[in-house]
TORKOL-4160 file (C-alpha; in steps of 0.2 Angstrom, whole numbers, padded with zeros to 4 digits, m for minus):
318
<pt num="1" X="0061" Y="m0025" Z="m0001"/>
<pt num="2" X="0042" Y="m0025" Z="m0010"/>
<pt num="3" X="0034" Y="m0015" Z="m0022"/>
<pt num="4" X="0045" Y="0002" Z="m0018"/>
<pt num="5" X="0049" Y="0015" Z="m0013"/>
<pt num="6" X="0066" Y="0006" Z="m0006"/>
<pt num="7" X="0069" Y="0017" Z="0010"/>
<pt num="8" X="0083" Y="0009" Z="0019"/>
<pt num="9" X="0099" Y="0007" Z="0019"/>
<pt num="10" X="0112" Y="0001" Z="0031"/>
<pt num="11" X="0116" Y="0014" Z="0039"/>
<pt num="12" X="0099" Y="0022" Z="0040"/>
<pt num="13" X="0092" Y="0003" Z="0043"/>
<pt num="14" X="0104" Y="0005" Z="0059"/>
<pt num="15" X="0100" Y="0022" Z="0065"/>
<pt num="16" X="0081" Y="0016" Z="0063"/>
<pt num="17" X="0081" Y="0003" Z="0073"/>
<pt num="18" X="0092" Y="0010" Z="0089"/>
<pt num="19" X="0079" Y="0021" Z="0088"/>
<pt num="20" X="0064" Y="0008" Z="0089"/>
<pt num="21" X="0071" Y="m0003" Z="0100"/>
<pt num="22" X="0073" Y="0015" Z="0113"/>
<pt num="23" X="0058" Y="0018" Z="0111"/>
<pt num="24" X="0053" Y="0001" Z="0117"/>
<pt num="25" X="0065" Y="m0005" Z="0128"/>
<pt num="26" X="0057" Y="m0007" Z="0143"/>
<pt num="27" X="0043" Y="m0016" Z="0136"/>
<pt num="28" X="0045" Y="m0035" Z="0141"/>
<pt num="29" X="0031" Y="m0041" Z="0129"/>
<pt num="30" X="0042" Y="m0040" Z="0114"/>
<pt num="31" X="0046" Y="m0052" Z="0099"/>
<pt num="32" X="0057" Y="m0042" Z="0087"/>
<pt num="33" X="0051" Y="m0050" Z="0069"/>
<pt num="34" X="0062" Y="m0043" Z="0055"/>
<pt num="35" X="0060" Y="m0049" Z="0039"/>
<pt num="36" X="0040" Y="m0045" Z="0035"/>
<pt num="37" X="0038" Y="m0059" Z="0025"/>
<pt num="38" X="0053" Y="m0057" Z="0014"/>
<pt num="39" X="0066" Y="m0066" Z="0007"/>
<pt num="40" X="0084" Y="m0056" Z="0005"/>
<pt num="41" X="0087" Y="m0055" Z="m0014"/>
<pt num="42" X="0104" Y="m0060" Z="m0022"/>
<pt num="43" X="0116" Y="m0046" Z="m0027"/>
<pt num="44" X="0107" Y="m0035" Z="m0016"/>
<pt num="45" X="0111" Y="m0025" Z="0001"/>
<pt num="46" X="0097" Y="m0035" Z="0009"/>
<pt num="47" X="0103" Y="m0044" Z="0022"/>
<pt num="48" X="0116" Y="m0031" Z="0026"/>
<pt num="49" X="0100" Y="m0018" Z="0029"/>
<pt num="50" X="0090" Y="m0033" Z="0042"/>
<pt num="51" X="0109" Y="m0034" Z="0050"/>
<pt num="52" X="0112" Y="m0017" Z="0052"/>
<pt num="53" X="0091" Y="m0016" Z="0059"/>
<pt num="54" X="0095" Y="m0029" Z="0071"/>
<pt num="55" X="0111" Y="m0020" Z="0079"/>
<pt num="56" X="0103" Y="m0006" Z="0080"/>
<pt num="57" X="0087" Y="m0013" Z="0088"/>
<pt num="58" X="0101" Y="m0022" Z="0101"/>
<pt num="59" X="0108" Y="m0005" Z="0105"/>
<pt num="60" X="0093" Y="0002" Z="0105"/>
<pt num="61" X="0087" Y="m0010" Z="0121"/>
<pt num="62" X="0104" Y="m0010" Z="0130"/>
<pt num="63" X="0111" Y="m0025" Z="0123"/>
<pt num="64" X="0106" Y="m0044" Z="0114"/>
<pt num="65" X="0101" Y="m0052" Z="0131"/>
<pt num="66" X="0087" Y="m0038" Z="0129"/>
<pt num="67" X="0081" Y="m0042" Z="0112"/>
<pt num="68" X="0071" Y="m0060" Z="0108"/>
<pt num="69" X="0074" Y="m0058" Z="0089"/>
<pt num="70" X="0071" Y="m0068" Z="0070"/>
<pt num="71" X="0066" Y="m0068" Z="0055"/>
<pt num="72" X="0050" Y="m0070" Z="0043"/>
<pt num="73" X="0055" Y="m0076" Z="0025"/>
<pt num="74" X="0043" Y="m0079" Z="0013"/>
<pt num="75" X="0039" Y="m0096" Z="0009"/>
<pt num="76" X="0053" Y="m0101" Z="m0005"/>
<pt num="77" X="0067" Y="m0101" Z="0005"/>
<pt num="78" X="0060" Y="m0116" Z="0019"/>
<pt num="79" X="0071" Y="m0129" Z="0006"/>
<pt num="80" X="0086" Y="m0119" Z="0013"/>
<pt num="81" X="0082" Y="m0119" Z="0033"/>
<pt num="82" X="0072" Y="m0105" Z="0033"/>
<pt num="83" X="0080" Y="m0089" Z="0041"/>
<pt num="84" X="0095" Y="m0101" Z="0045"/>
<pt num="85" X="0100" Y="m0097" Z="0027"/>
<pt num="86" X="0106" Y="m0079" Z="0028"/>
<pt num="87" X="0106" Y="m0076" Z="0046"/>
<pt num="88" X="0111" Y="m0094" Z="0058"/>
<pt num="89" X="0129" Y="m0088" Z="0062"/>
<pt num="90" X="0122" Y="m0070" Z="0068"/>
<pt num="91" X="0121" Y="m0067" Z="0088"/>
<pt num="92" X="0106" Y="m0059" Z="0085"/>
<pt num="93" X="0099" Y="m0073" Z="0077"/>
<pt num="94" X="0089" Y="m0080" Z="0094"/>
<pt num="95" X="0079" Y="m0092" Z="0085"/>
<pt num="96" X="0074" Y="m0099" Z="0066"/>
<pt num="97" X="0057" Y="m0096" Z="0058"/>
<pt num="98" X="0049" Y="m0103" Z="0043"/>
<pt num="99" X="0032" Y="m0104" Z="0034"/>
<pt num="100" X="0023" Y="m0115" Z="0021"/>
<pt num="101" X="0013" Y="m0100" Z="0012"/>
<pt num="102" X="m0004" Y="m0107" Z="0016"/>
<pt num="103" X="m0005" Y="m0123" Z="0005"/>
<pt num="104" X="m0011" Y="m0140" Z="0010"/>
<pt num="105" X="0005" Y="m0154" Z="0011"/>
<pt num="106" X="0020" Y="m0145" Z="0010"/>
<pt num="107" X="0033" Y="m0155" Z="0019"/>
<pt num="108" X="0041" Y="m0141" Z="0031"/>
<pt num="109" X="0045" Y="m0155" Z="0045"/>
<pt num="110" X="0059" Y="m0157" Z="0032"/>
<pt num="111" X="0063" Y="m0140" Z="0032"/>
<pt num="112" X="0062" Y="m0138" Z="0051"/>
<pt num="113" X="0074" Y="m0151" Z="0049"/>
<pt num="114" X="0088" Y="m0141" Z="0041"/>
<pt num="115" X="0088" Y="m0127" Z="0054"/>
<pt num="116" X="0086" Y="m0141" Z="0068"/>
<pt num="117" X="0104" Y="m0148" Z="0064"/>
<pt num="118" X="0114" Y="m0132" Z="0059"/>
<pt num="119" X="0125" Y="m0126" Z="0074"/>
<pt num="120" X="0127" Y="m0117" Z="0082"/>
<pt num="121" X="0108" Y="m0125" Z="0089"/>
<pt num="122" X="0094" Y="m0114" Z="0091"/>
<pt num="123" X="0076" Y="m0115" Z="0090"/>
<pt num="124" X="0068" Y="m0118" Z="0075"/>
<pt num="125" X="0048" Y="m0115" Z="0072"/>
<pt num="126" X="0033" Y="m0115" Z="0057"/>
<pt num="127" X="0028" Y="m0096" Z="0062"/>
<pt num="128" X="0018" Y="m0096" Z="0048"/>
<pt num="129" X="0007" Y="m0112" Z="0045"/>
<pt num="130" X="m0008" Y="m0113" Z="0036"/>
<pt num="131" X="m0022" Y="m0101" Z="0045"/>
<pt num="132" X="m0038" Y="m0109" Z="0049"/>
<pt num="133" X="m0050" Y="m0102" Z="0036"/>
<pt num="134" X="m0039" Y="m0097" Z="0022"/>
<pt num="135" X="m0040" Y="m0100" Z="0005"/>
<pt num="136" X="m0031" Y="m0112" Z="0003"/>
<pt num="137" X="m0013" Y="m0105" Z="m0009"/>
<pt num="138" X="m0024" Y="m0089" Z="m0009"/>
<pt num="139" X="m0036" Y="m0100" Z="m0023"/>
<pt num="140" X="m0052" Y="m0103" Z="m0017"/>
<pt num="141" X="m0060" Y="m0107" Z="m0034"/>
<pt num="142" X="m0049" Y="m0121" Z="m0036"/>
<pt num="143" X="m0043" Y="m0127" Z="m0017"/>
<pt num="144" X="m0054" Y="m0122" Z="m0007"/>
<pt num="145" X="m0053" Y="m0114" Z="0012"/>
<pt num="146" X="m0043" Y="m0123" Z="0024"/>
<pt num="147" X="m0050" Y="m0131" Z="0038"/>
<pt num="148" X="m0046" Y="m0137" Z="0054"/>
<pt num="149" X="m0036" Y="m0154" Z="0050"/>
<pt num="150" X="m0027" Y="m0142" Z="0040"/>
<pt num="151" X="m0022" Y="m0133" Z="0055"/>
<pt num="152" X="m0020" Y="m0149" Z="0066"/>
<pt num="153" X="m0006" Y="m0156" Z="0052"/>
<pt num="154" X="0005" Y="m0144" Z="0054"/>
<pt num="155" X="0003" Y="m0143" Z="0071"/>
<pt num="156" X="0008" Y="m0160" Z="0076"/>
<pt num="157" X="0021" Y="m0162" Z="0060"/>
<pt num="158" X="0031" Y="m0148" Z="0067"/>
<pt num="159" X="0032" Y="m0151" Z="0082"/>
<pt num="160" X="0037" Y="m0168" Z="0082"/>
<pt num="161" X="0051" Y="m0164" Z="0068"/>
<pt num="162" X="0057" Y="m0150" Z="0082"/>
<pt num="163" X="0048" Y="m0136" Z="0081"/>
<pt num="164" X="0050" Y="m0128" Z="0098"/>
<pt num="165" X="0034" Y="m0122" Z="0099"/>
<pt num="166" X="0020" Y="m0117" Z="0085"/>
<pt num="167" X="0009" Y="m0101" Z="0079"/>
<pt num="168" X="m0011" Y="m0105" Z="0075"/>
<pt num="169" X="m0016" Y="m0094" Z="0064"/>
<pt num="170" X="m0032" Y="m0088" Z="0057"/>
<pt num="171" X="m0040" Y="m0079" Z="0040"/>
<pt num="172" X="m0056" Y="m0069" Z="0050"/>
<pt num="173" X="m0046" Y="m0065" Z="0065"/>
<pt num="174" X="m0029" Y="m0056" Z="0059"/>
<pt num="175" X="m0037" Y="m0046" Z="0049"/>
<pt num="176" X="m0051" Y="m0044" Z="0063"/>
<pt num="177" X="m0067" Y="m0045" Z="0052"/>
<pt num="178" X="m0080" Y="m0037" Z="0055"/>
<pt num="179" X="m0097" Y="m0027" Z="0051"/>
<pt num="180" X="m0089" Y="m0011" Z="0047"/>
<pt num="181" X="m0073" Y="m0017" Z="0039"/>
<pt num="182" X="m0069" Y="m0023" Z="0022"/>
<pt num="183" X="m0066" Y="m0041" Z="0017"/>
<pt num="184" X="m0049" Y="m0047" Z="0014"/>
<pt num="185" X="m0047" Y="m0065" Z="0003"/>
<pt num="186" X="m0064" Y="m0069" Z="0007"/>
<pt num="187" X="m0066" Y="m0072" Z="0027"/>
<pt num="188" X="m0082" Y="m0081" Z="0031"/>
<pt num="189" X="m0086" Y="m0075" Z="0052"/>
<pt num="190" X="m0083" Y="m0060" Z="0059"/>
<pt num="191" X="m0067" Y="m0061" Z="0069"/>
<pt num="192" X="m0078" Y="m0063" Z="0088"/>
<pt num="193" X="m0085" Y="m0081" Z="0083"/>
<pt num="194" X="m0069" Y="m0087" Z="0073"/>
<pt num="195" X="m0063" Y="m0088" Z="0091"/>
<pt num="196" X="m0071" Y="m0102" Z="0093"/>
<pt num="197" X="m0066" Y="m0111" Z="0076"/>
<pt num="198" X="m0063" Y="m0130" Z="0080"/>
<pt num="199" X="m0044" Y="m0129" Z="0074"/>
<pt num="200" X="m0042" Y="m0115" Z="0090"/>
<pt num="201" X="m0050" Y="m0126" Z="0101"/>
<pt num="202" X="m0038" Y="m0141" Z="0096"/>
<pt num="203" X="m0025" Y="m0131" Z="0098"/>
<pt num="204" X="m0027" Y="m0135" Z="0117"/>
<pt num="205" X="m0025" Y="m0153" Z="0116"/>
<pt num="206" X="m0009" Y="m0153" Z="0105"/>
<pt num="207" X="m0002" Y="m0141" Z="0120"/>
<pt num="208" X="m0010" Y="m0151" Z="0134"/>
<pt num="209" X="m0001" Y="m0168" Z="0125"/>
<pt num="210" X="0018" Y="m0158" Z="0124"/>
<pt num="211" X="0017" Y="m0153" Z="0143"/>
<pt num="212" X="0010" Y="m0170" Z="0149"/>
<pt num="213" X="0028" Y="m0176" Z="0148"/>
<pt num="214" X="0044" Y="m0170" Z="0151"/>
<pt num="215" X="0050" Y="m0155" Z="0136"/>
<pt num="216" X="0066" Y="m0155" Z="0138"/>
<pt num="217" X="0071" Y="m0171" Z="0134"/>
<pt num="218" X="0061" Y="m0175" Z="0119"/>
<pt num="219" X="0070" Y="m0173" Z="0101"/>
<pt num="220" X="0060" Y="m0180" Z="0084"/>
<pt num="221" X="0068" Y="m0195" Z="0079"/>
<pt num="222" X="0059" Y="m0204" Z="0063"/>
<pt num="223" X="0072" Y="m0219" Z="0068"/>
<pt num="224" X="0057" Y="m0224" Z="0079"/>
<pt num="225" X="0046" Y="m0229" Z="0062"/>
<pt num="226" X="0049" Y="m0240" Z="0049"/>
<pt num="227" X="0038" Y="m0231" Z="0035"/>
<pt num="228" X="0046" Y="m0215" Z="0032"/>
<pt num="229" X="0041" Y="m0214" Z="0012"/>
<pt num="230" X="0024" Y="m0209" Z="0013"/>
<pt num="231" X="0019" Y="m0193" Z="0007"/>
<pt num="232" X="0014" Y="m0176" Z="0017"/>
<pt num="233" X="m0005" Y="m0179" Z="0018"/>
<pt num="234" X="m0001" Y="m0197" Z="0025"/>
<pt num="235" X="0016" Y="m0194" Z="0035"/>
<pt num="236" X="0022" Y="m0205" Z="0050"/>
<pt num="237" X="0030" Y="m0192" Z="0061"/>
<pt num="238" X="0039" Y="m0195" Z="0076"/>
<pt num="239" X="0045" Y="m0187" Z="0092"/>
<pt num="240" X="0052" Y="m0196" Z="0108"/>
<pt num="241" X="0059" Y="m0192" Z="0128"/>
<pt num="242" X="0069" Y="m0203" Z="0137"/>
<pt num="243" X="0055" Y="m0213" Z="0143"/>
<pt num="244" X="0039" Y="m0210" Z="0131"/>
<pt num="245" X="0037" Y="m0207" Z="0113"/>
<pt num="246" X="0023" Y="m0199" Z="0101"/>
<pt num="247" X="0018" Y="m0206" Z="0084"/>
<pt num="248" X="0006" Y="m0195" Z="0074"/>
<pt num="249" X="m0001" Y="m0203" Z="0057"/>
<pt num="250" X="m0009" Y="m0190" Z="0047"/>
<pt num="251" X="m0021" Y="m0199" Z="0039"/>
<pt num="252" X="m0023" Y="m0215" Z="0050"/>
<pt num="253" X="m0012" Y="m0227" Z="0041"/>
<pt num="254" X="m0005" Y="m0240" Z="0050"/>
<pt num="255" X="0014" Y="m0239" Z="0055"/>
<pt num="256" X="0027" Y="m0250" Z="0061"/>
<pt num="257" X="0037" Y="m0244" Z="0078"/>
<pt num="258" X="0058" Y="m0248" Z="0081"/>
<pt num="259" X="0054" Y="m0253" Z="0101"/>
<pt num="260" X="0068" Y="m0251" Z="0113"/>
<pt num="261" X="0073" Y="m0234" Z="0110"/>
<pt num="262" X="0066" Y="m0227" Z="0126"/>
<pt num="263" X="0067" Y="m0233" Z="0145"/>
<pt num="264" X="0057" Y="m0250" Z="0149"/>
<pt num="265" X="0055" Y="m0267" Z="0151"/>
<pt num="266" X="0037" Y="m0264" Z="0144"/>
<pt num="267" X="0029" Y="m0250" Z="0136"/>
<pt num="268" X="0009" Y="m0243" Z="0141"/>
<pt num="269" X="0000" Y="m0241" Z="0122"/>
<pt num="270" X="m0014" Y="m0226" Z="0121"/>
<pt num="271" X="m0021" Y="m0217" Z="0107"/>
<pt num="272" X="m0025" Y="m0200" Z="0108"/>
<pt num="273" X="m0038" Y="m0192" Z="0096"/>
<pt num="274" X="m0035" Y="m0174" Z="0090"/>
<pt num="275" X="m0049" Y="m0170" Z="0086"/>
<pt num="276" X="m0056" Y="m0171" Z="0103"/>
<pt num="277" X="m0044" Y="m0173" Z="0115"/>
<pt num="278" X="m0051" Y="m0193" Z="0119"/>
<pt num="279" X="m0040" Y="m0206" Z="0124"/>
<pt num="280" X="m0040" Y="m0223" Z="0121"/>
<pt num="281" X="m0030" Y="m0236" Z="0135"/>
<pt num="282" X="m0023" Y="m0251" Z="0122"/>
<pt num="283" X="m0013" Y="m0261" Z="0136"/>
<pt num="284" X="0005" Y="m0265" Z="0136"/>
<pt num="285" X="0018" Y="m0273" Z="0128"/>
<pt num="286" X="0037" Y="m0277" Z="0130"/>
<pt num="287" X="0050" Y="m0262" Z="0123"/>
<pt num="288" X="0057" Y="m0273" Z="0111"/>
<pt num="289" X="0057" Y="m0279" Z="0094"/>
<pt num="290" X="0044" Y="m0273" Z="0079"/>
<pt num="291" X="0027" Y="m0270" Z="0082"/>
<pt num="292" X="0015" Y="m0265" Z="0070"/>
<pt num="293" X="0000" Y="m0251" Z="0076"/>
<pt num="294" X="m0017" Y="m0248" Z="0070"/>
<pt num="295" X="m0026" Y="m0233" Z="0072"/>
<pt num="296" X="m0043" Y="m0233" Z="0078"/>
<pt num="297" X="m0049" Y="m0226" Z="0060"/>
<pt num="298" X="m0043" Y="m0223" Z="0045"/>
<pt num="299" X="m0045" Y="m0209" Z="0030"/>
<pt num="300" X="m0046" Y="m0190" Z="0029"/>
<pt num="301" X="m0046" Y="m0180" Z="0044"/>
<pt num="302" X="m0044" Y="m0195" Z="0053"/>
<pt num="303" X="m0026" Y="m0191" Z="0061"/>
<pt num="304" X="m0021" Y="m0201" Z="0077"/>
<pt num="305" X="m0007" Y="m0198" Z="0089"/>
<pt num="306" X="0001" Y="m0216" Z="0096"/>
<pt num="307" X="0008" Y="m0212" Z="0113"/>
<pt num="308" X="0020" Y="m0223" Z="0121"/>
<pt num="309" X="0026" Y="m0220" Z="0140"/>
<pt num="310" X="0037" Y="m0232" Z="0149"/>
<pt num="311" X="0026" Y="m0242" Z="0162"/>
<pt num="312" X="0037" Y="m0238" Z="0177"/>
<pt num="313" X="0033" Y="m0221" Z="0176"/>
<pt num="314" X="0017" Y="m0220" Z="0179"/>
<pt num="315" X="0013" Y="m0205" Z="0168"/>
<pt num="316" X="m0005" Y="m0199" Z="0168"/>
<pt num="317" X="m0016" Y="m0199" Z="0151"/>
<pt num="318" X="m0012" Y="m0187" Z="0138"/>
């Protein structure tokens, strides 16, 4: 499925993993991963051998219930769903994966989008954004490394397009760099003070605003915004519950909100900076109508979540 030897086969695909998912089946920290960051090729017997793998990794552990299980494509399938493009209709199938091949602006939200709407539903996810770090499209002379607003888009553009949840990633640290081992595509840090990275650390306050509200009510919905043209490195991307909504605007363009498409007379306005976790009180205003909303800066790095919480309910900051 790479650069040979071409070992498997159906039958011995099967046969291999029964005998990996026995030797692991009491192990409860398990996510089975097929693929490896491949993409089943045309004409061959490729997804046949990952179908095969999986059954056998399913009586390997006793049975699907004991086997959380997807696939890793590489990059040039997200147009098509991601995994969802071989493998949605399989039972073992518990939930999609995509990944953007570590470039700036690519607009997986659509992608997620295709796997979000197939049925029958499952999860869908961006398993492998952009890593904090990274030369960018593996070409440093010419793009650069990635940084952590790199890591924050993705973040926040999943998400609120439906991701279930969302994997940081980063260049020094999965390769685990250090003194006494060799450099891979350039890492910059040994892999101890990488930890500390500012896009790791922001990945707290995209998880502390997800669980400030209710989770499993919430589905993206770009119905909320009237400006759904612009382009990746300035996307309006929208998520809502039954009685709040999130607004994130890559680039802090202004937007213009559909109200009345969650609970309330009147809706409580705050701004919640990614970058640090701030929050900014901006009053209230009745659910209804158009309303046109500013961030409070504009330009690169300058992303800005709107979060809007029916007034009834009280909720706390983000």
């Amino acid at each position: 499925m790479g650069n040979g030897p071409e070992i498997f086969n159906p039958k011995n695909a099967r046969a291999y993993g029964q005998w990996l998912g026995n030797r692991y089946k009491n192990r409860q920290n398990i996510i089975w991963i097929l693929g490896g960051d491949r993409t089943p090729r045309d004409g061959s017997e490729d997804v046949a051998i990952w179908r095969a793998m999986a059954e056998g990794i399913e009586a390997g552990v006793g049975g699907k219930d004991k086997a959380l299980m997807t696939f890793h494509p590489q990059p040039n399938s997200v147009q098509d769903g991601g995994s969802s493009k071989w493998f949605h209709q399989d039972t073992w199938l518990d939930f999609n994966m995509h990944q953007n091949g570590h470039c700036r602006d690519t607009p997986v939200y659509d992608k997620i989008t295709v796997s979000y709407n197939r049925t029958p539903t499952k999860p869908t996810m961006d398993a492998e954004p952009i890593y904090e770090d990274h030369p960018v499209c593996f070409n440093v002379n010419d793009l650069g490394t990635s940084n952590a607003y790199d890591v924050r888009i993705y973040a926040y553009q999943d998400l609120f397009a439906g991701a279930h949840g969302h994997t940081y990633g980063c260049h020094d640290i999965w390769q685990m760099y250090g003194p006494n081992r060799t450099a891979v595509n350039g890492p910059h840090v040994y892999w101890q003070e990488a930890l500390e990275l500012p896009g790791a650390n922001q990945m707290k306050i995209v998880r502390r605003l997800l669980e400030s509200r209710p989770l499993l009510d919430r589905v993206p919905d770009q119905s909320l915004i009237v400006e759904n043209n612009y382009a990746p490195a300035e996307r309006i991307q929208a998520t809502r519950g039954n009685d709040y909504a999130f607004v994130y605007s890559t680039a802090g363009k202004s937007f213009t909100v559909n109200l009345g498409k969650i609970s309330g007379q009147t809706v409580k306005v705050t701004w919640l900076n990614p970058r640090t976790g701030d929050v900014k009180d901006s009053g209230s205003l009745a659910n209804k109508g158009q309303q046109k909303f500013t961030p409070p800066s504009a330009g690169y790095g300058q992303d800005w979540v709107l979060v809007l919480d029916d007034t009834a309910k009280n909720y706390p900051a983000p």
